[in-house]
C-alpha positions as CSV (number, residue, x, y, z in Angstrom):
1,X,231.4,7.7,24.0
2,X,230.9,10.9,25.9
3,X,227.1,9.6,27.0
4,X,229.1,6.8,28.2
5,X,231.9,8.6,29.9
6,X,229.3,11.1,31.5
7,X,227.6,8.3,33.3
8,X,230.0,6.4,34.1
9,X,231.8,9.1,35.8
10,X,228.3,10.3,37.4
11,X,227.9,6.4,38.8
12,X,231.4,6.4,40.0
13,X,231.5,9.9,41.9
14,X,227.9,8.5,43.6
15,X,229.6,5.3,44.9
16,X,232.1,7.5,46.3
17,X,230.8,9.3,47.8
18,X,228.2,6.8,49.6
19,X,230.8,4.1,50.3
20,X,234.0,6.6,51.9
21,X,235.3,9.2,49.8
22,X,232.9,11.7,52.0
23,X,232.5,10.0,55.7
24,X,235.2,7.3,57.7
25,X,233.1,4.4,56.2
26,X,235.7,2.0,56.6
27,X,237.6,0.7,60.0
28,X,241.5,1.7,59.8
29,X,243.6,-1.8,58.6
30,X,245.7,-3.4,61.3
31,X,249.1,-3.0,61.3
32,X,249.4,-6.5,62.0
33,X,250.9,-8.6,59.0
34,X,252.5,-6.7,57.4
35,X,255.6,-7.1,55.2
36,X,258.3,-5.2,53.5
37,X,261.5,-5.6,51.7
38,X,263.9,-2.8,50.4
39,X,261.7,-0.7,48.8
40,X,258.3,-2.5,48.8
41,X,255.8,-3.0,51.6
42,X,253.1,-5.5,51.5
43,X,249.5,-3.6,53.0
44,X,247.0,-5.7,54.7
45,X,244.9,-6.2,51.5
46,X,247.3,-7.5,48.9
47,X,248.8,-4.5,47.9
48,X,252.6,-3.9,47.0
49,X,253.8,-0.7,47.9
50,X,257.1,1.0,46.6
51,X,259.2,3.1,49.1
52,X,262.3,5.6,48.9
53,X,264.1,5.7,52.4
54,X,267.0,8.3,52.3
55,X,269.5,9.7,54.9
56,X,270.4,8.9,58.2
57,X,268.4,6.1,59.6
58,X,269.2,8.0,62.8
59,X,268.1,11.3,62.3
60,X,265.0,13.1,62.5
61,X,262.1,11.3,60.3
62,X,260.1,13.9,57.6
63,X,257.6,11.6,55.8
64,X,256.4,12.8,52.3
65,X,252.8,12.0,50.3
66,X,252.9,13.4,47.0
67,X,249.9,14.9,44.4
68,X,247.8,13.3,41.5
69,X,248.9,11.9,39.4
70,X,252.3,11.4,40.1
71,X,254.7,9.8,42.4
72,X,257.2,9.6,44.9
73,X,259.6,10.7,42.6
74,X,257.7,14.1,42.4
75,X,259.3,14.6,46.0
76,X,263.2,14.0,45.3
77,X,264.5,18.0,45.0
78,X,263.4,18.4,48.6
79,X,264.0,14.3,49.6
80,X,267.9,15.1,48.6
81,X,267.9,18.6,49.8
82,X,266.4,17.4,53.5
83,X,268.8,14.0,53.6
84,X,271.8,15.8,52.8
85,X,271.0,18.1,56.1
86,X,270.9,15.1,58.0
87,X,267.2,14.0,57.9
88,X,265.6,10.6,57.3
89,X,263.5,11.2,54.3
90,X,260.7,8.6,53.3
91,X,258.3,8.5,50.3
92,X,256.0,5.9,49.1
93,X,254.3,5.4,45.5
94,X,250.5,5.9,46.4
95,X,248.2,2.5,45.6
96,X,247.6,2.6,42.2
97,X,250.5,5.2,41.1
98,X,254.1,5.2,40.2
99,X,256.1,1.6,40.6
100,X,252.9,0.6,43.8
101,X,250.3,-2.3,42.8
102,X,247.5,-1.5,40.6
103,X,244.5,-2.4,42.6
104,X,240.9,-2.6,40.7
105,X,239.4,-1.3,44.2
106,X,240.7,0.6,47.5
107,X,241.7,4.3,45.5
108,X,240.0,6.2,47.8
109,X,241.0,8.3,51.3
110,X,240.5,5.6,53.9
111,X,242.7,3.4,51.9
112,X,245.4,6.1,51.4
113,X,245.5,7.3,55.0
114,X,246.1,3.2,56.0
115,X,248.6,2.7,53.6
116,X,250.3,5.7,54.8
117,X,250.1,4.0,58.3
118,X,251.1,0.9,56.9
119,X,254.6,2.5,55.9
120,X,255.1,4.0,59.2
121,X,254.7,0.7,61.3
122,X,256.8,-1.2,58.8
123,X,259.3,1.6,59.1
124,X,258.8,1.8,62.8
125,X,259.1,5.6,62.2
126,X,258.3,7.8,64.9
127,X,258.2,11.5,65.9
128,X,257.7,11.9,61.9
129,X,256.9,15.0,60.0
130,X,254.0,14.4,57.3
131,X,254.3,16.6,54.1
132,X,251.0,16.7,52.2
133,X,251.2,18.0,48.8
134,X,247.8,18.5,46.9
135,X,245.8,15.0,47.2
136,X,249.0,14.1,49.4
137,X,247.7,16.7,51.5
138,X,244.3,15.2,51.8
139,X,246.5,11.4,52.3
140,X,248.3,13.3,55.9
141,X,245.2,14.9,57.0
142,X,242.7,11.5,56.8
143,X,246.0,9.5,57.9
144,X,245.7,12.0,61.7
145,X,241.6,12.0,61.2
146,X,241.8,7.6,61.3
147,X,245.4,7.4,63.2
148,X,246.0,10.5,65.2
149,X,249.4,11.8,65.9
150,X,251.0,9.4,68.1
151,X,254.0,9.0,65.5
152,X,253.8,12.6,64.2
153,X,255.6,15.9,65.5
154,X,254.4,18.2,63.0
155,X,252.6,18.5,59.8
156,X,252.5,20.5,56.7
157,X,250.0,21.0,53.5
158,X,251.0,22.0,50.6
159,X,249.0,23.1,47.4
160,X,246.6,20.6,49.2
161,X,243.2,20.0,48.6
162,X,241.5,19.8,52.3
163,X,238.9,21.0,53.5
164,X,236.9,20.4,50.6
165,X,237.3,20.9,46.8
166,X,233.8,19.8,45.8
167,X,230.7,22.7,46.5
168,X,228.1,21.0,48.3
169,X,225.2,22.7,50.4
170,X,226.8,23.0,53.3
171,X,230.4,24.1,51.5
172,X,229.0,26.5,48.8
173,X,232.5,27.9,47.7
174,X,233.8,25.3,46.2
175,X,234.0,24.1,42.8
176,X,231.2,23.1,41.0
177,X,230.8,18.8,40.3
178,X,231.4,20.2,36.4
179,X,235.1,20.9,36.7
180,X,235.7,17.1,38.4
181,X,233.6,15.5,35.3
182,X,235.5,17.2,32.5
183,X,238.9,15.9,34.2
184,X,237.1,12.1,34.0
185,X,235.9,13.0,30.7
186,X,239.2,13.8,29.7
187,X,240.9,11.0,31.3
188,X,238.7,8.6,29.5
189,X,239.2,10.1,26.3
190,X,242.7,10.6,25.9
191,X,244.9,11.0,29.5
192,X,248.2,11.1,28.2
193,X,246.6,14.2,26.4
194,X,245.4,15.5,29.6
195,X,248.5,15.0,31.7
196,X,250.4,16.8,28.9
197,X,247.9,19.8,29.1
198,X,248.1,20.3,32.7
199,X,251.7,20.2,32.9
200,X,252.0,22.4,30.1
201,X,249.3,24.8,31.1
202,X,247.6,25.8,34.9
203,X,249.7,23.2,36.9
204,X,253.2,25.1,37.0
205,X,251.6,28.1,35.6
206,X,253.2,28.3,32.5
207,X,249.6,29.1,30.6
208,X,250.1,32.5,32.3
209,X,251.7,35.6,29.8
210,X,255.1,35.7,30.0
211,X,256.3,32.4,31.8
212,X,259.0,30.5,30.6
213,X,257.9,26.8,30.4
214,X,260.1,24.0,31.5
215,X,260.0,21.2,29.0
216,X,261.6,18.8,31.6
217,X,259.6,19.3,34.2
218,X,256.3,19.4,31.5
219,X,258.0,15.7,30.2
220,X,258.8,14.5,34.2
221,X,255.0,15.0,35.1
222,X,253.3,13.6,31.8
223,X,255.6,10.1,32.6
224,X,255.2,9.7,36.2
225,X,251.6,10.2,35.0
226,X,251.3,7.4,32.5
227,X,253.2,4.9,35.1
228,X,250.1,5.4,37.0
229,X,246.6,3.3,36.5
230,X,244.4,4.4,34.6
231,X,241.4,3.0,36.7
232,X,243.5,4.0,40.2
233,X,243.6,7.5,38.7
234,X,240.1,8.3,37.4
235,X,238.8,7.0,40.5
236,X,241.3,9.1,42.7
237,X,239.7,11.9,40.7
238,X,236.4,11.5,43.5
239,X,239.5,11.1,46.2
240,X,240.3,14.1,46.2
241,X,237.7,15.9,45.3
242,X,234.5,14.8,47.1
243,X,236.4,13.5,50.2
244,X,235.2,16.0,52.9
245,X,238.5,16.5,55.7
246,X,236.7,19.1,58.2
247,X,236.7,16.5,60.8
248,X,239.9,15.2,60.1
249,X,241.5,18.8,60.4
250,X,239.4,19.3,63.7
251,X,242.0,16.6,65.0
252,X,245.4,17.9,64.5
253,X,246.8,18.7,67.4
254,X,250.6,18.7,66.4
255,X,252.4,21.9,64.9
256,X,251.2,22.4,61.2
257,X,252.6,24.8,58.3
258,X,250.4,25.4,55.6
259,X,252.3,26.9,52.2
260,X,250.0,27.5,49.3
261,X,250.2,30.0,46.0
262,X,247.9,32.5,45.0
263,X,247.6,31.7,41.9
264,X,246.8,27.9,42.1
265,X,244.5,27.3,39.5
266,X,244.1,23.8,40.4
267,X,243.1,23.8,44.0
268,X,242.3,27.7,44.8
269,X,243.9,29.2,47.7
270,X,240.5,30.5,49.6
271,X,238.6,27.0,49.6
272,X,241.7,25.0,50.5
273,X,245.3,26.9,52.1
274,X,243.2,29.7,53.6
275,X,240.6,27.4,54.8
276,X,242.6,24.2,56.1
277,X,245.1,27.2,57.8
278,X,241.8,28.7,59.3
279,X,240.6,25.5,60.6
280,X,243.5,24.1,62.3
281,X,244.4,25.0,65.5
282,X,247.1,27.1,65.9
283,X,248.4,26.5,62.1
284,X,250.3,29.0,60.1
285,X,249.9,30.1,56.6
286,X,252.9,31.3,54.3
287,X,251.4,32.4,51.1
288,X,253.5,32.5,48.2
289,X,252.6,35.2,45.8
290,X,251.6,34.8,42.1
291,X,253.4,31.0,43.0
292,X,251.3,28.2,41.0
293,X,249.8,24.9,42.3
294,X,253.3,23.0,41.4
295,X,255.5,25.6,43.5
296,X,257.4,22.9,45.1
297,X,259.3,23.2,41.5
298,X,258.6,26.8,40.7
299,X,259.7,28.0,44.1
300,X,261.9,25.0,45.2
301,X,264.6,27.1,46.8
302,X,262.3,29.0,48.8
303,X,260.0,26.1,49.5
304,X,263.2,24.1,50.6
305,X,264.4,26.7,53.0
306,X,260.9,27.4,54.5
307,X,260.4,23.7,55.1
308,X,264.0,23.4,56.5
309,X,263.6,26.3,58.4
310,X,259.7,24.8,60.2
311,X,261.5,21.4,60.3
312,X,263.8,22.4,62.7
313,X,262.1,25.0,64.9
C-alpha cells in the first residue's frame, strides 16, 4: 500500500505540474453559458457549484475563497459579521469541496481561478473585494493572474499559500516535495484521520503547550472535510502546493492586505505572507503574533475589525 501510494502520488504531482498546476497551461473558460439558480451555479464544464449570497444586494460586494479542505461554511463568522455592517457577502463551495460537484478532473488553479470568475459573471458582481484564505489565497491571486481586476477594488491573503509552497531550484526556501507526499500518503491511508490531526494539532495551534483546544471548531473542520472528495482533495494537495503565483502577483494592481501569523505551521510566514506582501506592489502586511495558520477563528475579533477596518478605507 504505501509503494502504491508513493507512486501514485509521485505520478500525480508530475502531471501537475506539467499540465497547469505550475504555468497558465489552460485558456480562461468563457463566461458565456452559464447558469445559476439560488445557490448553485452551472461552470462551463459541467460543474455545479454551491453559493452563499448574504446582505444587501445593494451594498458594497466582498467576495470570499476559503482553505483546503473545507468550505464555504469555513467563512460564515466574518460572512455574518461583514453583512450585518451592510456588505454583500458571497462564498462559493470550491469544485470538488463542500455541497459543489465532484469532478474526476479540473482540481487544479486554472480551474479554481475560472470558477471563481464564473461566480462573479453569474452574480454580475462588480467593484468586489476578494478574500483569499490559504489555497483560497492562491484561488484570488490566479483568478487577477487569468482575469485581472476589472471587477475587483481590493484584495486580501490570508494564511495563503502564494508565492510558492513547493522548494524548487529557483525558490530554494520552500518546503521540501516530502512534506506534500506524507499529506497524500496520509490522505490515502486514512483522511478522516488526517483531517482530525490537523485540526486537533498545527492548524489552530492547539499542539502548542498551553492552548486550550476547541472541540467544536476541531469537529466543524474534520466534517466540512469529509463532505469534500476524496480524489478533488488529494489532487488539490499539488494545487496548492506546486502551483507557482509569482506572475500572477506581478499583476495586482488593486489595493491588497496581506494578514498572516507567525506561527503558521502549515504555510510559514517567510515563504508565503512575507513573500506575497514583498512582491506586490504597494501591499501591506499585518502580522499577527504567535497567531496560527487558522486565525480567522483564533483571532476572529481582531481579524474581523482589521478586515472591516481595510474594507472601508
Amino acid at each position: 500500500m504505501h509503494l502504491v501510494a508513493r507512486t501514485f502520488a509521485a505520478s500525480l504531482l508530475a502531471l501537475a505540474l506539467q499540465s497547469g498546476a505550475a504555468t497558465h497551461a489552460t485558456e480562461p473558460a468563457s463566461a458565456a453559458g452559464i447558469a445559476r439558480t439560488a445557490s448553485t451555479i452551472a461552470t462551463p464544464d459541467g460543474v455545479q457549484l454551491y453559493y452563499k449570497d448574504w446582505g444587501p444586494k445593494d451594498g458594497p460586494v466582498v467576495v470570499f475563497s476559503h482553505g483546503w479542505p473545507l468550505s464555504s461554511d469555513s467563512w460564515e463568522s466574518q460572512m455574518l459579521f461583514l453583512a450585518s455592517q451592510g456588505y454583500r457577502v458571497v462564498a462559493h463551495d470550491r469544485r470538488g469541496h463542500g455541497r459543489s460537484s465532484q469532478p474526476w478532473d479540473g482540481n487544479d488553479m486554472d480551474h479554481y481561478a475560472d470558477d471563481l470568475a464564473a461566480v462573479i459573471e453569474a452574480l454580475d458582481l462588480d467593484d468586489a473585494t476578494l478574500v483569499g484564505f490559504s489555497t483560497g489565497g492562491g484561488e484570488v491571486a490566479r483568478y487577477i493572474g487569468r482575469h485581472g481586476t476589472g471587477r475587483v477594488r481590493k484584495a486580501v491573503l490570508v494564511s495563503a499559500v502564494p508565492p510558492l509552497m513547493l522548494r524548487t531550484a529557483d525558490n530554494p526556501g520552500g518546503l521540501p516535495l516530502d512534506v506534500f507526499d506524507g499529506l497524500r500518503k496520509a490522505s490515502l491511508e486514512n483522511r478522516s484521520q488526517l483531517y482530525l490531526d490537523l485540526a486537533s494539532g498545527p492548524f489552530y495551534g492547539f499542539d502548542r503547550p498551553g492552548a486550550q483546544a476547541s472541540q467544536g471548531l476541531i469537529d466543524r473542520w474534520w466534517a466540512q472535510g469529509m463532505q469534500a472528495g476524496h480524489k478533488n482533495t488529494y489532487d488539490s494537495i499539488a494545487a496548492f502546493s506546486a502551483t507557482d503565483f509569482r506572475a500572477d502577483l506581478d499583476k495586482f494592481d488593486v489595493p491588497t492586505l496581506v494578514i498572516h501569523g507567525d506561527d503558521d505551521q502549515i504555510v510559514p510566514i517567510d515563504i508565503s505572507g512575507r513573500a506575497s506582501a514583498a512582491r506586490i506592489d504597494g501591499a501591506r502586511l499585518i502580522v499577527y503574533p504567535g497567531a496560527p495558520h487558522g486565525l480567522t477563528d483564533t483571532h476572529q475579533d481582531r481579524f474581523n475589525r482589521d478586515l472591516l477596518d481595510f474594507l472601508r478605507e
